[in-house]
C-alpha positions in Angstrom: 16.3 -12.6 25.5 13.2 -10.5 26.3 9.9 -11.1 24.0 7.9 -8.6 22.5 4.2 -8.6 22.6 2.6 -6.6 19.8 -0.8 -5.3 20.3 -3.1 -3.2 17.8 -5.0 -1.6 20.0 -6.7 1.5 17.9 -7.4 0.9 14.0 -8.1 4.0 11.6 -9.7 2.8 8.5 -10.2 4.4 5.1 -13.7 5.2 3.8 -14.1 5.6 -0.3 -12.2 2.4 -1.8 -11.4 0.7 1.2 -15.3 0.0 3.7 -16.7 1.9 1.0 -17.1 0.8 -2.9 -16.3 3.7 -5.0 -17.6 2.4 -8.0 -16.2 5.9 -10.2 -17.8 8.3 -7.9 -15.2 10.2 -7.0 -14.5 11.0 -11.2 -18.1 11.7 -12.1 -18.4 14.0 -9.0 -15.0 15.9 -10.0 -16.4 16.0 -13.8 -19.6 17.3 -12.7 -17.6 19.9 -10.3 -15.4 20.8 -13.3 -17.8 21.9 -15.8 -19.4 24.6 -13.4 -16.3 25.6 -13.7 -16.1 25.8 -16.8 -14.0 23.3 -17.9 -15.3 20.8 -20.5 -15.3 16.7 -20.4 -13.4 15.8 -23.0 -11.0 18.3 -23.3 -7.5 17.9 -23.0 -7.7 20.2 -19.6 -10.4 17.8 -18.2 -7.8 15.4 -18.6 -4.8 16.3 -17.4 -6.8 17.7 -14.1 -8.5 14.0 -13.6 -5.3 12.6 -14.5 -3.9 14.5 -11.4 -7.2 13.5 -9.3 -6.5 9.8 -10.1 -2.5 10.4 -8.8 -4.0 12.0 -5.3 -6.7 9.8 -4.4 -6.8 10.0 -0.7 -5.9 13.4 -0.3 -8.1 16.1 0.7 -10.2 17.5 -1.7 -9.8 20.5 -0.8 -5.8 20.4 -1.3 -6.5 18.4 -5.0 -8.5 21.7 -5.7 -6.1 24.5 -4.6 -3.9 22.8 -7.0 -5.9 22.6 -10.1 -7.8 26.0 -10.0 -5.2 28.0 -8.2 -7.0 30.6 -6.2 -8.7 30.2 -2.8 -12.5 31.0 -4.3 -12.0 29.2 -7.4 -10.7 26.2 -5.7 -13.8 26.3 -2.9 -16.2 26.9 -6.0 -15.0 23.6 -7.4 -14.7 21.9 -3.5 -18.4 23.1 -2.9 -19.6 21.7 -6.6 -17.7 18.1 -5.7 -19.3 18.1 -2.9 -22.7 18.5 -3.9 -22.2 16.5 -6.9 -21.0 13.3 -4.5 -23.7 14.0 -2.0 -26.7 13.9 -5.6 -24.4 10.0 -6.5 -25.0 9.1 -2.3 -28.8 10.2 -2.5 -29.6 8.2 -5.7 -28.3 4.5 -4.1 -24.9 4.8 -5.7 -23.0 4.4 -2.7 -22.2 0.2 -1.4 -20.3 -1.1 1.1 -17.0 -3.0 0.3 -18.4 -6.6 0.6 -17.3 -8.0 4.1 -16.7 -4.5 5.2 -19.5 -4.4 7.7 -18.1 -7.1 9.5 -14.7 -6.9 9.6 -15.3 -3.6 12.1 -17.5 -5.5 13.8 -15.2 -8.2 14.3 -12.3 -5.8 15.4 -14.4 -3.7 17.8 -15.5 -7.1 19.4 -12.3 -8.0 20.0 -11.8 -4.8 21.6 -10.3 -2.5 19.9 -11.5 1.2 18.9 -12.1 1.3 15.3 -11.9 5.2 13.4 -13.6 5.8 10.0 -11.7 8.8 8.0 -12.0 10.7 4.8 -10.7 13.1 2.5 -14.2 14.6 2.0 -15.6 17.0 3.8 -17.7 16.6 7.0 -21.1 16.7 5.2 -20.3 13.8 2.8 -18.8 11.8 4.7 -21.9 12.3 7.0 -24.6 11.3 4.2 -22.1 8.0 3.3 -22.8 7.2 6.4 -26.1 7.8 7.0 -26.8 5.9 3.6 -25.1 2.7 4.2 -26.5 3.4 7.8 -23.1 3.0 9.7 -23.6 6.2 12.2 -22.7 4.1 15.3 -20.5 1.2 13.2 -17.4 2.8 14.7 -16.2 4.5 17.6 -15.4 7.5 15.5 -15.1 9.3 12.3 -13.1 12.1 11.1 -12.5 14.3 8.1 -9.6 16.7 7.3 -11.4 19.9 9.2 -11.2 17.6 12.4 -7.6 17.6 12.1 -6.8 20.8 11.7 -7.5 20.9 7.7 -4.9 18.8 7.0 -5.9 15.6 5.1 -3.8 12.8 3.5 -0.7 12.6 2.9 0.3 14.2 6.4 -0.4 12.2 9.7 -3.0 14.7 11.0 -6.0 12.1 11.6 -4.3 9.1 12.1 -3.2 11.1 15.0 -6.2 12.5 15.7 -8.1 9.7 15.9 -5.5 8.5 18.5 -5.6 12.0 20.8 -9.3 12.0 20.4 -10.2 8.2 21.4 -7.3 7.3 23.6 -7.4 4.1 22.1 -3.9 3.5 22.3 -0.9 3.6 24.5 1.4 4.6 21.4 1.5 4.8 17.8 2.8 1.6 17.2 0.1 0.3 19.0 -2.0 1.6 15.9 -3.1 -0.1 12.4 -4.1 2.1 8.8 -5.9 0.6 6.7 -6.6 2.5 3.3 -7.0 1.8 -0.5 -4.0 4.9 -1.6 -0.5 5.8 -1.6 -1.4 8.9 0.2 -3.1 6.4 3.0 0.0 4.6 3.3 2.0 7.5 3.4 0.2 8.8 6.2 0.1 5.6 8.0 3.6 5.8 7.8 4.5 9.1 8.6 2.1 8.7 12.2 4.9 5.9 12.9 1.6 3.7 12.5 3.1 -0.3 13.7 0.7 -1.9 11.1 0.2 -0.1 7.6 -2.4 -2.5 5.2 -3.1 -1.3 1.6 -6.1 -2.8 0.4 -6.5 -4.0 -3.5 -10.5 -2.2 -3.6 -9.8 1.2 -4.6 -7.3 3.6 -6.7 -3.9 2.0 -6.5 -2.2 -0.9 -7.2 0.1 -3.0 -4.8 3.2 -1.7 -6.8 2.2 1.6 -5.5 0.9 1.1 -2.5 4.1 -1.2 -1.8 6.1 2.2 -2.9 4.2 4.3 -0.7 5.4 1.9 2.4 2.7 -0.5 3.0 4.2 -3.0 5.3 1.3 -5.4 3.8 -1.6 -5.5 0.8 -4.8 -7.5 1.1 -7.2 -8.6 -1.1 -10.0 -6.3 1.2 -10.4 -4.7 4.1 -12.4 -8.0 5.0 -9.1 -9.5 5.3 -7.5 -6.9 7.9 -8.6 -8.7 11.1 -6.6 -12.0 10.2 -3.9 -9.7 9.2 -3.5 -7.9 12.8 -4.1 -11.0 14.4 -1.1 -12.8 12.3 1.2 -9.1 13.1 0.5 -9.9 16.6 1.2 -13.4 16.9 
């Protein structure tokens, strides 16, 4: 009988939930992004719409706002307004680090593996995220949705693209995803990913993360390193 030795060799993390504490950001920038447009807090509009925000978590914003204002220029209205809106909550110290975090990338890049930051926010916020926590050169890469084409969570596009782009593995089962969503898991899974973790920091529950194919749910992301090294041995 031959033995298999499992290696994670390339690990693509989650930003907003899962390294990064949320905190409600996402809500109060889609509130903010809502009234330009004209729809009020409180109403029973503004409710079913966050409702739906709260159900996609993880997907490109973008994509959640084609869906809830229809046309292209209303929906890039509302993507432009988020935006901004996110970026003022970044600027006035509202953005943390999940605690432990920090280290856990530190930890797997020392151990030698190439570590991927992704979003689904555009480029610019998940630039000033960055920049505030001051992570620019924590890992070997980051990507948003436009760096994969435009497609964001659910579909495999970054996972994969973080593999094309850093060559950090041989194969896709060589790879770990790491994220806080159903839509993380789902697009762990669907890049044939060997190690999807859904983490317990963010929008969903294990229930839902289990649903959504998570082969394993931690407390954190600062438990994610013992987790690989326990899927290897």
């Amino acid at each position: 009988m031959t033995s298999t030795t499992r290696r994670i060799s390339l690990v693509v993390l989650d930003m907003a939930g899962t390294t990064v504490a949320d905190d409600g950001l996402v809500e109060q920038a889609f509130a903010e992004a809502a009234q330009a447009l004209g729809v009020a807090s409180g109403s029973a509009r503004h409710a079913e719409q966050l409702a739906y925000v709260r159900a996609t978590m993880g997907e490109s914003k973008i994509s959640v706002f084609r869906h809830l204002f229809g046309d292209e220029e209303r929906a890039q209205a509302a993507n432009a307004e988020f935006e901004a809106a996110y970026g003022r909550l970044v600027d006035a110290g509202r953005c943390a680090p999940v605690p432990g975090a920090r280290r856990a990338v530190e930890r797997l890049r020392a151990e030698g593996r190439t570590v991927v930051l992704t979003t689904g926010f555009a480029r610019v916020t998940q630039d000033a995220i960055t920049a505030a926590l001051g992570w620019q050169d924590l890992a070997d890469l980051t990507l948003c949705p436009a760096d994969a084409g435009g497609r964001g969570r659910p579909y495999p596009d970054m996972v994969l693209a973080a593999l094309l782009r850093t060559r950090g593995a041989d194969a896709v089962t060589d790879v770990a995803v790491a994220g806080d969503t159903s839509y993380d898991m789902l697009s762990g899974r669907r890049a044939g990913a060997g190690l999807v973790a859904g983490v317990r920091t963010g929008a969903h529950d294990e229930a839902a993360l289990r649903a959504a194919g998570a082969h394993r749910v931690l407390p954190s992301v600062a438990e994610l390193p013992d987790a690989i090294a326990e899927y290897e041995s």
